[in-house]
Each structure stands twice: as structure tokens, then as C-alpha cells.
N, C-alpha and C positions, 0 to 999 in steps of 0.2 A: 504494500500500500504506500509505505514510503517513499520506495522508487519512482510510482505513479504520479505523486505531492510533488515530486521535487522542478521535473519537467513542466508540470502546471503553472507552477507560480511564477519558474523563470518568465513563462509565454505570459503570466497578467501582469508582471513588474515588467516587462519589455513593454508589452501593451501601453500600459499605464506612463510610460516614458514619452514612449511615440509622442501619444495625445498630446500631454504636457509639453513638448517641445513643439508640437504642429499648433499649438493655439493659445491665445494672450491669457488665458484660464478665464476667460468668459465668457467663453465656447464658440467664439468666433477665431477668424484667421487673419485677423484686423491689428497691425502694428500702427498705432496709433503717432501724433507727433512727433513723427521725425525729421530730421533736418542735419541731410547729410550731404555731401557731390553725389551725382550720380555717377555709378561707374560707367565706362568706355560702350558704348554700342554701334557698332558699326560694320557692314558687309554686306551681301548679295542679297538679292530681294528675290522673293518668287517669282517680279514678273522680270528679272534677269539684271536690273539694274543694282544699284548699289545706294544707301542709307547709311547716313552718321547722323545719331541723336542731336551730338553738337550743333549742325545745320539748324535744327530746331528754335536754337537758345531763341527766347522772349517769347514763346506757346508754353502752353501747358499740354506737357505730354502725358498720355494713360500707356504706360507702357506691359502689353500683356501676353505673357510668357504661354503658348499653348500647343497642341497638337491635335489633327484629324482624329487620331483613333483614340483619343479622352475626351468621352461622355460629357462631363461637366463643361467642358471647354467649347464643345458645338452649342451646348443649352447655353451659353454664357456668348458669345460670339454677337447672335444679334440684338444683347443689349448693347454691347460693346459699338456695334454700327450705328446704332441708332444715338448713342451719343456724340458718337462724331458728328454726324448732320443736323443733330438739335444744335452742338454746342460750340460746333467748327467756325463759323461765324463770330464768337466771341476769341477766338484763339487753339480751340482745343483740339490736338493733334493724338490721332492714335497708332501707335508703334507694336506691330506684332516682332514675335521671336518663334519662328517655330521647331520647335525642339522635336530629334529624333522621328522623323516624320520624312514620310514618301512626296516627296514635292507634288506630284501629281493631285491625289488627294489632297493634300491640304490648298493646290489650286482650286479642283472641287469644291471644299466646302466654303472657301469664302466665296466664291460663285454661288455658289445659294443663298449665301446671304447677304449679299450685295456688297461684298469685301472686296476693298483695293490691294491686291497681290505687292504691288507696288510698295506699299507699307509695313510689308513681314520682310522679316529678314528671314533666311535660312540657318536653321544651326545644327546643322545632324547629326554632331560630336557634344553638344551641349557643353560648349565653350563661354560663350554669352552665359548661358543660362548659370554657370558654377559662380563665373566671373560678378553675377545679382546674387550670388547667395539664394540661388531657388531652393523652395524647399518640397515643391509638386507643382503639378498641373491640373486645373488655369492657377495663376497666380499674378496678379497685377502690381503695378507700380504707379505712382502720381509722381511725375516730376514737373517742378515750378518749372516757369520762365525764366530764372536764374540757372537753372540745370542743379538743383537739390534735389532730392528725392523726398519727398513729403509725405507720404503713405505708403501702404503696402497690404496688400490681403489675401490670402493663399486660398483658394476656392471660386466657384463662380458669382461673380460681382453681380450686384443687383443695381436697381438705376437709383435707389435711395441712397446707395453707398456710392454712386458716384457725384450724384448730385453733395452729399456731404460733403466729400473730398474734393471735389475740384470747384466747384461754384464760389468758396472764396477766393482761389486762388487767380478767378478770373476776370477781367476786365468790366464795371459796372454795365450795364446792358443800357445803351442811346435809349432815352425817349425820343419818340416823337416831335419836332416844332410844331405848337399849336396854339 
């Protein structure tokens, strides 16, 4: 019975680590007020061209770490679109990384959902990705206009959670003359 115990509890204290490392302990995957450089991002795009985050500086970038064959990452994808076109117009820029992933496919699916290839980079070694400190997939990032890294949330983003994180960091929205 012992023998039995023993391999058990490694597997719930291994468990029980995971969690605790994948989450702020309040059951989200939400690194809250950060403010850091962001590091280096830069290389080939899916639609063949080439992307440096630096080119960015003065947008707000949602920078979002993902792949075709993770689940989360398709459900999470066109929130991901649709804030660019809500909030592009104020500044806000969005930067895919696609990690470990058949180019093809991951062409595909931002074709279904209305994703510019043009703004993923390629990473099939998951070089970028170790280089952010990823710790799974989707996993996003907020970097200011300054090129900080201001948030972070490992799971698929919701539009409340982007609207928190980047709506301050963005440029008041024109009224109208009237």
C-alpha cells in the first residue's frame, strides 16, 4: 500500500506545483502591473515577409504567443481580430508568434478568421517564445508605446481582459466637433 502512496502524492505535489507556478493564485493567468523592456521580437512572417516589434514603438502592441493545433488558441484568435479592428484606429497593433506549428495550417486558420499572416511571425524552434518566458499556449502580452511590457496572461484572452489592459494605455478616443 505504501509503495502505491508514494507515487501518488509525488503526481498531487507535482500537480499542485504546476498550478501554482501557471497562475497568480487567483486562478487566473493574469500577471498583473508590470513594467518591464520588452524583449527582442523579430523574423519571418507567414505571409513570407519579415516583422521587428521595435518598428512598432508608439502603438500598443497585444503580442500573442499561439498555434493551429491548440484549442484555446483558435477559440481565443477571433477575439484577438476583432480587437485589432475595434481598436486599430486608436493605435493598437497585434503581433502573432506562432510556435511549433505547420505554416500551412496556421495560414488556414487565420484565414478563417480574418487574420493578417503578415503579423505572425514564424517560430518553429520556439526561440521567441523561451526568449518571452512563455509558459503555454495562447499566452499574450501588452506592450506600451514605449516598448514595456505591461501585462501578461497565459490562456485565452477575453475582450474584458483586453479592454482592461490596453484601453488605458491608449490614446483618448476624438470626439466629434459639434
Amino acid at each position: 500500500m505504501v509503495l502505491l502512496a508514494v507515487p501518488l502524492l509525488v503526481v498531487v505535489l507535482g500537480l499542485s506545483v504546476w498550478l501554482a507556478v501557471r497562475s497568480d493564485g487567483r486562478g487566473s493567468g493574469t500577471d498583473d502591473a508590470l513594467d518591464l523592456p520588452a524583449p527582442a521580437l523579430a523574423g519571418r512572417t507567414l505571409a513570407g515577409g519579415t516583422l521587428d516589434l521595435a518598428d512598432l514603438r508608439g502603438s500598443v502592441v497585444l503580442v500573442d504567443v499561439w498555434a493551429a493545433w491548440c484549442a484555446p488558441c483558435r477559440e481565443e484568435l477571433p477575439v484577438l481580430v476583432a480587437a485589432q479592428r475595434r481598436l486599430g484606429a486608436r493605435g493598437l497593433r497585434l503581433v502573432g508568434v506562432d510556435i511549433r506549428d505547420g505554416e500551412r495550417q496556421a495560414r488556414e486558420l487565420l484565414a478563417s478568421v480574418g487574420g493578417d499572416p503578415a503579423t505572425s511571425v514564424t517560430d518553429p524552434e520556439a526561440r521567441l517564445a523561451q526568449r518571452w518566458q512563455v509558459r503555454g499556449v495562447p499566452e499574450t502580452f501588452v506592450v506600451d508605446a514605449r516598448g514595456r511590457l505591461r501585462a501578461r496572461h497565459l490562456g485565452a484572452v477575453t475582450r474584458a481582459w483586453i479592454d482592461q489592459q490596453v484601453l488605458p494605455l491608449l490614446p483618448a478616443r476624438e470626439r466629434p466637433a459639434g
